[in-house]
Every structure is written in C-alpha cells, then in structure tokens.
C-alpha positions as CSV (number, residue, x, y, z in Angstrom):
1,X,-15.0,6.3,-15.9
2,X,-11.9,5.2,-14.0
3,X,-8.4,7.0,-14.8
4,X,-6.2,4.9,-16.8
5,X,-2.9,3.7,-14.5
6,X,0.2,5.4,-15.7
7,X,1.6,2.2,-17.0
8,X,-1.3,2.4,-19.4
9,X,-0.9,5.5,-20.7
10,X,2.8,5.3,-21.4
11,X,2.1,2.0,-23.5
12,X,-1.0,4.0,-25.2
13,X,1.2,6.5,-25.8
14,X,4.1,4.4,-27.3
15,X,1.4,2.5,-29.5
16,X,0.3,6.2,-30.6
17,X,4.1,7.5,-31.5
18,X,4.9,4.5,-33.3
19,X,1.5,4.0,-35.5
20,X,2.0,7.8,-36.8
21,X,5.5,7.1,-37.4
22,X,4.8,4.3,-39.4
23,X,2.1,6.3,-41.1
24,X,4.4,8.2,-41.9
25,X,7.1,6.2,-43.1
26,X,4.2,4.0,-45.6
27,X,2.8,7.5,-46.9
28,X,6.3,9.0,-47.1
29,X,7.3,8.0,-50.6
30,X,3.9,8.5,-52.4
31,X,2.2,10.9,-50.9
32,X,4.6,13.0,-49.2
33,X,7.6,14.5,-50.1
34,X,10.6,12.8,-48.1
35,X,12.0,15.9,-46.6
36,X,8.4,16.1,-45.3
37,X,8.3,13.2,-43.9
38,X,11.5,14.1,-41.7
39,X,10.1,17.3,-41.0
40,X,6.9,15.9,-39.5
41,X,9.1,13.3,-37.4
42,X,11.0,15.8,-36.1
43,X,7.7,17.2,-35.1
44,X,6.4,14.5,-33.8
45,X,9.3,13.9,-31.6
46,X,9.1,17.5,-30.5
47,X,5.4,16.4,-29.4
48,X,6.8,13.8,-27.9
49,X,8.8,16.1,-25.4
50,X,6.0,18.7,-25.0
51,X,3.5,15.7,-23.5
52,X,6.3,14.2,-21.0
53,X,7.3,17.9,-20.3
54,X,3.8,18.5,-19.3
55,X,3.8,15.1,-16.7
56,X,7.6,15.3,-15.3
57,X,6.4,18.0,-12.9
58,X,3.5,16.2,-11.8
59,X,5.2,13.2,-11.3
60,X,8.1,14.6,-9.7
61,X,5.3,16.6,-7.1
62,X,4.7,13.0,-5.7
63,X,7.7,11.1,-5.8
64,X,11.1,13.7,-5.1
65,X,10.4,16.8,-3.9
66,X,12.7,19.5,-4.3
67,X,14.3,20.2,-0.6
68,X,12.7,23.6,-0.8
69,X,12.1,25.3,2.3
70,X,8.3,26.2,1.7
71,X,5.7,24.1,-0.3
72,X,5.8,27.8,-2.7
73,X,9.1,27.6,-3.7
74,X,8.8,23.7,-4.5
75,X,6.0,24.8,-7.0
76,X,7.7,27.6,-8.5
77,X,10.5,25.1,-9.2
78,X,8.4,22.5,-10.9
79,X,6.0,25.2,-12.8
80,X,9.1,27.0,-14.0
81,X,10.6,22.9,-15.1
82,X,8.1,22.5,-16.8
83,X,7.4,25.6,-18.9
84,X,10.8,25.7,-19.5
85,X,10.9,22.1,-21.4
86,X,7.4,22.9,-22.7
87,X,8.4,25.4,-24.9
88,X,11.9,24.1,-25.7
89,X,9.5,20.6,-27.0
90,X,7.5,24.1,-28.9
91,X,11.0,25.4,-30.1
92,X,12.2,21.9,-31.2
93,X,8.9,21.4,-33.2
94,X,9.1,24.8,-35.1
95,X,12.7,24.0,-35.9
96,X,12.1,20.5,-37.8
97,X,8.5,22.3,-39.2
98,X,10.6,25.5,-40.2
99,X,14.0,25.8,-40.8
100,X,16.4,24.4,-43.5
101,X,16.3,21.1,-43.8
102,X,20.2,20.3,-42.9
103,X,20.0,22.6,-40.0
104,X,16.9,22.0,-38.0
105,X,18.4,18.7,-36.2
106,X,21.1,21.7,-34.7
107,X,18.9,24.0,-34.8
108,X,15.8,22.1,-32.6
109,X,19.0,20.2,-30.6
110,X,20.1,23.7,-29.4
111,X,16.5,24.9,-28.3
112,X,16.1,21.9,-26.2
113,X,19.2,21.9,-25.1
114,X,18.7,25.4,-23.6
115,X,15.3,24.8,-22.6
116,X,17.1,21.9,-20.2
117,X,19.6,24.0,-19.0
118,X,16.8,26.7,-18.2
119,X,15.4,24.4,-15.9
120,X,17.7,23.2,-14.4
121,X,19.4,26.2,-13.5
122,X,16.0,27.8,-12.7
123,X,15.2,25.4,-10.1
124,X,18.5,25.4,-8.5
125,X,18.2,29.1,-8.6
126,X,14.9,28.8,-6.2
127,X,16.2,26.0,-4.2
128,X,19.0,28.2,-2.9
129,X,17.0,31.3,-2.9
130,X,14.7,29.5,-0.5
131,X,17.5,27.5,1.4
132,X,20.0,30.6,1.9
C-alpha cells in the first residue's frame, strides 16, 4: 500500500480534529457535562500538539538542518525538539483533563510554553556546543 503524501495526511488530519470537535460540541449539552466538553477540547488540542510534535523533527531532518557540526549533534537537537514539545502537548492534555476548570487554560499555556522554550534553548545549547 502506498504512503499517503503529506498533503493528505494534514487534510485527514484536519477532517479528524474537526469531526471530534463537533462530536463534541452536538453531544455536549445532553450527554456531557459542559465543563466536560471544554475539558476534552482542551485535550484534544493537546493531541493535537503531541502528533505535530512527533512530525516537526522529521520534517525539519529533511528540509533545514540545524548547522551542527556532526550529523550526531543535529539528531540530538531534533530528538531533544521533539521530546521536549511531546511532553509539553502531554503536560497541556493533563492540564485541561485535570486541574480546575478556570486555571487549566494557564495552567496547560505555561507547560507548553516551557516545553517551547526547552527546545529551543536545548537545541541552541548543542548547536554551540558542537560549533565552539
């Protein structure tokens, strides 16, 4: 079976993010609770950011390389990336799934937020180990 393009996937995907939102949003008011239904799209968007966390490095293997002196230090940089905004898409997930209600927007903003700066100071952190 041939690989679907990445074109494909991202409209796949998009078609699969917004038919569970609006299953969501039509089950919201009778079968589910309203602050449930915010919880589980704030979950959902958290899924959202572990799956593109998961492709970035990949994608950024082919197309801009870090100027890394060694082909090592490049993949240290992108497997650290990634990890990094995996688990603040994991952190932003339990937030919504877990705490309060009024706080977990802040509270799952802040995890990502970190997990971003993690990475990005991570890989700057190996490009200049490698280049100095």
């Amino acid at each position: 079976m041939k690989a679907l393009s990445p074109l494909c996937r991202a409209v796949l995907g998009a078609a699969l993010i917004l038919a569970l939102s609006a299953l969501l949003a039509w089950a919201g008011p009778t079968w589910l609770d309203p602050a449930w239904t915010k919880r589980l799209l704030g979950a959902l968007l958290g899924l959202v950011v572990v799956v593109y966390a998961n492709d970035i490095p990949k994608a950024l293997a082919k197309r801009a390389r870090m100027r890394c002196t060694s082909p090592g230090a490049d993949q240290a940089a992108r497997r650290f990336a990634g990890w990094s905004l995996v688990l603040g898409g994991i952190a932003y997930m339990l937030a919504w799934l877990l705490a309060p209600l009024e706080l977990a927007g802040m509270v799952g903003g802040l995890a990502l937020g970190a997990s971003v700066t993690c990475a990005a100071l991570g890989c700057i952190r190996i490009g200049a180990r490698q280049a100095g």
